[in-house]
C-alpha positions in Angstrom: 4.9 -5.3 13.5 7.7 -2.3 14.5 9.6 -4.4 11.5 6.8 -4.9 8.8 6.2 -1.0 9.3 9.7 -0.1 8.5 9.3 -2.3 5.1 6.7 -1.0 4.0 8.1 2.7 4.8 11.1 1.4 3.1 9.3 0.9 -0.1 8.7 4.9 -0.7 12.7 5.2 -0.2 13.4 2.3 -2.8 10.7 3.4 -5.3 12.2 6.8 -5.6 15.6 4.7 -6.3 14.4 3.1 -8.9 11.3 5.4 -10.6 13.8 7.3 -12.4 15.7 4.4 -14.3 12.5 1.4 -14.6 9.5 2.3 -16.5 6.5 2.0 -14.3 5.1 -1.3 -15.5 8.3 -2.8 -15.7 9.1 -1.8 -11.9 5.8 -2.7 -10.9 6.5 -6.6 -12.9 9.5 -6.7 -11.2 8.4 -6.2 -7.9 6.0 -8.8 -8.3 7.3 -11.4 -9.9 10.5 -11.7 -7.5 7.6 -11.3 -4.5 5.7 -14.5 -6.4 8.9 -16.6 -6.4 9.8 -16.2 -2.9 5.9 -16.7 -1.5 5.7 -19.5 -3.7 8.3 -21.0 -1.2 7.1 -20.0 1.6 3.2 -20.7 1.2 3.9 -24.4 0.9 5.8 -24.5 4.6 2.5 -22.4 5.4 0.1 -24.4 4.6 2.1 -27.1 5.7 2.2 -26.0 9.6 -1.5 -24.5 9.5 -4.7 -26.1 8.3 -6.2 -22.4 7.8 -3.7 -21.4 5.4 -4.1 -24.5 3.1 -6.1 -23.6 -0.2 -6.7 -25.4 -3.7 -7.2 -23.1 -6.6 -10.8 -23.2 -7.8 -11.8 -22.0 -11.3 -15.0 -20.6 -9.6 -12.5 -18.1 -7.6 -10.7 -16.9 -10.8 -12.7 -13.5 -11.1 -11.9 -12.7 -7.5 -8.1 -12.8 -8.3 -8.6 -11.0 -11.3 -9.9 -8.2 -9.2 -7.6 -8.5 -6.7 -4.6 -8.5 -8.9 -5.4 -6.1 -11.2 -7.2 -3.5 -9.2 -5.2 -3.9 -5.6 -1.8 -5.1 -7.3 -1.7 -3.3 -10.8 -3.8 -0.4 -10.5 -2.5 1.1 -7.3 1.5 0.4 -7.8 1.0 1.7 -11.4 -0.1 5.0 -9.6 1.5 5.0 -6.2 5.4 4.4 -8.5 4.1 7.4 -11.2 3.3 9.6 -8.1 7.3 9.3 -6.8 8.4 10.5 -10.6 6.4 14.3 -8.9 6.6 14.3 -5.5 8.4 13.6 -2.8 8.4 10.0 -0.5 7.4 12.2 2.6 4.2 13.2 1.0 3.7 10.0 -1.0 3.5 7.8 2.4 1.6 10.7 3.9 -1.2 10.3 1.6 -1.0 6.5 1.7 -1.2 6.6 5.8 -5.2 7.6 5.1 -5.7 3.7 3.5 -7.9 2.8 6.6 -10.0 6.2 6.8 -10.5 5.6 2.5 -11.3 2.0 3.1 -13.8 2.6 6.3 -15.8 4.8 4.3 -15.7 2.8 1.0 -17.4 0.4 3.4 -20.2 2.2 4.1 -21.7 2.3 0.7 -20.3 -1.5 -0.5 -20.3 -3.5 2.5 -23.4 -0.9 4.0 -21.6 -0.6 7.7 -23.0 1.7 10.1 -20.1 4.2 10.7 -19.5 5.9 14.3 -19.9 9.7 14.4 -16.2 9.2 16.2 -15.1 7.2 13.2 -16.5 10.3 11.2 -14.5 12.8 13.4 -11.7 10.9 12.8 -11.6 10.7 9.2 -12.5 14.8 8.4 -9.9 15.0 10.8 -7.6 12.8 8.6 -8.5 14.0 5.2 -7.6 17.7 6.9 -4.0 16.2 6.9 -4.1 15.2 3.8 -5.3 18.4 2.3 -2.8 19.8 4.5 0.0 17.7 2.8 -1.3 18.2 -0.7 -1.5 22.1 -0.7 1.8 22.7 1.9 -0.6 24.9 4.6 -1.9 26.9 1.3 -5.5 25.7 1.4 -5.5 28.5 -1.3 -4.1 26.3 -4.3 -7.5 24.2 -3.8 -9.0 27.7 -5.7 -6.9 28.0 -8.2 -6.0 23.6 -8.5 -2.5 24.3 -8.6 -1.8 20.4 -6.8 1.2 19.0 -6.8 0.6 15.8 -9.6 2.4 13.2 -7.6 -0.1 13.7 -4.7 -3.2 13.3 -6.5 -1.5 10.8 -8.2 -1.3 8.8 -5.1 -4.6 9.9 -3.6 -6.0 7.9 -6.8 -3.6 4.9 -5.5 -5.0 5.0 -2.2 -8.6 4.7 -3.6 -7.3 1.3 -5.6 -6.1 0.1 -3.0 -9.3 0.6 -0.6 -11.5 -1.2 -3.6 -9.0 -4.1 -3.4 -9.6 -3.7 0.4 -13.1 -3.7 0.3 -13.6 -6.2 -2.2 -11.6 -8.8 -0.6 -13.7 -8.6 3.0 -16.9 -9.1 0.7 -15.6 -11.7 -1.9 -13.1 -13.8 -0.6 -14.6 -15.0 2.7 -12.9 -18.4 2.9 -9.8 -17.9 1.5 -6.9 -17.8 3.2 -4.2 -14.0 3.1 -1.7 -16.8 2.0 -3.6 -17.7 -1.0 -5.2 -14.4 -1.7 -1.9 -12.6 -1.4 0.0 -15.2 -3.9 -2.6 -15.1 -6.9 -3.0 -11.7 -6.6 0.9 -11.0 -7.0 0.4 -13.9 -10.2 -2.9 -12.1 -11.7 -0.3 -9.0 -11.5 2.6 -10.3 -12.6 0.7 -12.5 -15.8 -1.3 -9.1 -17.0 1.5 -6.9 -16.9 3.8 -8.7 -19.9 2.2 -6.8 -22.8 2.6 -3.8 -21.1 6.4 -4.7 -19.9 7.3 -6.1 -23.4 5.8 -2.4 -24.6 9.0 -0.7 -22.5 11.2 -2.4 -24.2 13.1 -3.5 -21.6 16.4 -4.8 -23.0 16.8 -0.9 -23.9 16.7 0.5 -20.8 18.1 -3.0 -18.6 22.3 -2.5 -19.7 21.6 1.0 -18.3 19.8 0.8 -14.6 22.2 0.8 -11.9 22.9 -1.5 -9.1 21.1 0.8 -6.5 17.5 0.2 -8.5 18.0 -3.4 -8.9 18.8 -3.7 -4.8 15.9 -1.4 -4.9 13.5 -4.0 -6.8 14.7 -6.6 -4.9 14.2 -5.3 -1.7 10.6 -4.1 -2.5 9.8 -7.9 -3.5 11.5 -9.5 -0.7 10.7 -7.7 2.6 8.1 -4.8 1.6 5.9 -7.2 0.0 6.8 -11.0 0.9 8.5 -10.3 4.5 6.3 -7.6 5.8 3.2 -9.9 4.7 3.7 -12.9 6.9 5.4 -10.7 9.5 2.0 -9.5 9.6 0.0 -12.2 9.4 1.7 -14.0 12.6 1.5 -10.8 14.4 -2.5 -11.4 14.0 -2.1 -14.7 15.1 -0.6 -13.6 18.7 -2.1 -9.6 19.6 -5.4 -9.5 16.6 -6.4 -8.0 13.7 -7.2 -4.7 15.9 -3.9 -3.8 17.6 -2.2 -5.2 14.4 -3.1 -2.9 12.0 -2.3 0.2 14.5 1.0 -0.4 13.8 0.6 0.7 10.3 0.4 4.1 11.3 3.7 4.1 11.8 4.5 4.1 8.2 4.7 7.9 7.3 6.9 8.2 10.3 9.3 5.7 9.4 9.1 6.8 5.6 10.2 10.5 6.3 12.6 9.6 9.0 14.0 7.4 5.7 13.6 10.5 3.0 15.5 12.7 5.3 18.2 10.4 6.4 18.7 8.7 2.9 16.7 10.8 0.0 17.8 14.1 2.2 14.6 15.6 1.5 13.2 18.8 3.6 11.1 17.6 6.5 9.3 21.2 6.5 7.6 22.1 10.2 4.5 21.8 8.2 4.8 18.4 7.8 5.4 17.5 10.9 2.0 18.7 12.0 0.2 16.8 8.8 1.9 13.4 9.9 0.4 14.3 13.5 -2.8 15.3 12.0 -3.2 11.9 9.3 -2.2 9.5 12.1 -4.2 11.0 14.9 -7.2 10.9 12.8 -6.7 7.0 11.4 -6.1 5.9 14.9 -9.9 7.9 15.9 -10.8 6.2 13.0 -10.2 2.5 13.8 -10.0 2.4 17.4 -14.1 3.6 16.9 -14.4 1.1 13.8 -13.2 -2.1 16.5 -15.3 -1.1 18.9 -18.5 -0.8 16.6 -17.3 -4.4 15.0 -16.8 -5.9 18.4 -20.3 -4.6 19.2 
């Protein structure tokens, strides 16, 4: 999981490598349809070794991909790539770090969950960070809504992705990851033509450089096929509970990355937010698992 949290860190760094040569929709169909080759590989040998994983597409499950693809796949990469073009990776996977706190309390009102008053502690304490992050210790630009684009940019990712969270738990009960993950990344790369074909791509292809392809191709392969089923066997052997600590990790990988390969400023100031964002998300699931295992 130490691995699949250095991926998915990794994907801020390679974003901000490509952002300024792809077109959003393009990068975003890129990234996808190399990640939908390579797990069409792999699900078969899946499915083959594990009875659980094995799934036949059913008409009847179409609008649940749809949803899946275009709100969790489409809608938050759209926003989370368009957010690198303003701010900086440090704050992007800062933001992003606050997935669980967004999703626990989209919960509440969807899936009607009781929430912990710890679980509550923990995400005010969380959404402190982010404010934190957003507004660099000025709490005053909240006033005057002088934000930084790229953060609320990302902060509107985050809520896709917390729909696409929540809506899988209710609506796919049955399905396996395997088979969720893949037709998600096909709804998402299918939908995304018009829009790709719109960017004109053989413009701007002769021009991008090596580093944005390697960029692409790494966010396919290991952020989004690799980090995946890295995760998904790491469920298998310690659970779904001490897996998903491990993404907290993230943000600290991400700006260990920035600094050591974007060279952005890690600020004191951030430094406390990263503290701040993962202390509260940890509060925030380790009272979450307890109230499920109750």
């Amino acid at each position: 999981m130490i691995l699949a949290a250095v991926c998915w860190s990794g994907a801020f760094i390679a974003g901000k490598y490509a952002v300024p040569y792809i077109p959003t929709c393009s990068l975003t169909f890129g990234r996808f349809f190399l990640a939908t080759l390579v797990l069409s590989f792999v699900r078969g040998s899946i499915e083959k070794t594990s009875q659980q994983a094995a799934y036949r597409f059913d008409k009847k499950d179409l609008p649940k991909f749809l949803f899946t693809g275009l709100i969790g796949m489409v809608g938050y990469h759209i926003f989370f790539f368009q957010s690198l073009h303003y701010t900086t990776a440090i704050n992007s996977s800062m933001i992003g770090a606050t997935n669980p706190v967004v999703t626990a309390v989209m919960a509440v009102f969807v899936l009607k969950q009781k929430m912990p008053l710890k679980q509550v502690a923990g995400i005010v304490l969380s959404l402190f960070g982010v404010l934190l992050t957003i507004t660099a210790g000025d709490l005053s630009l909240l006033l005057s809504f002088e934000l930084n684009r790229g953060d609320i940019l990302m902060c509107i990712a985050v809520l896709f992705w917390a729909a696409y969270g929540v809506y899988s738990k209710k609506a796919c009960m049955g399905i396996s990851p395997v088979a969720i993950t893949y037709y998600s990344f096909l709804v998402c790369t299918i939908a995304l033509i018009p829009a790709v074909l719109w960017e004109k791509p053989w413009v701007f292809l002769p021009h991008v450089p090596v580093s944005a392809y390697l960029a692409v191709a790494f966010m396919a392969v290991f952020s989004s096929c690799f980090a995946y089923l890295v995760q998904q066997m790491a469920i298998q052997e310690i659970g779904p509970a001490r897996t998903s600590i491990f993404i907290n990790l993230v943000p600290v990988f991400s700006a260990v990355l920035a600094v050591l390969i974007l060279h952005e400023a890690l600020q004191p100031i951030k430094i406390l937010t990263t503290v701040i964002i993962i202390a509260g998300v940890c509060i925030c699931q380790t009272a979450g698992n307890r109230s499920e295992s109750k």
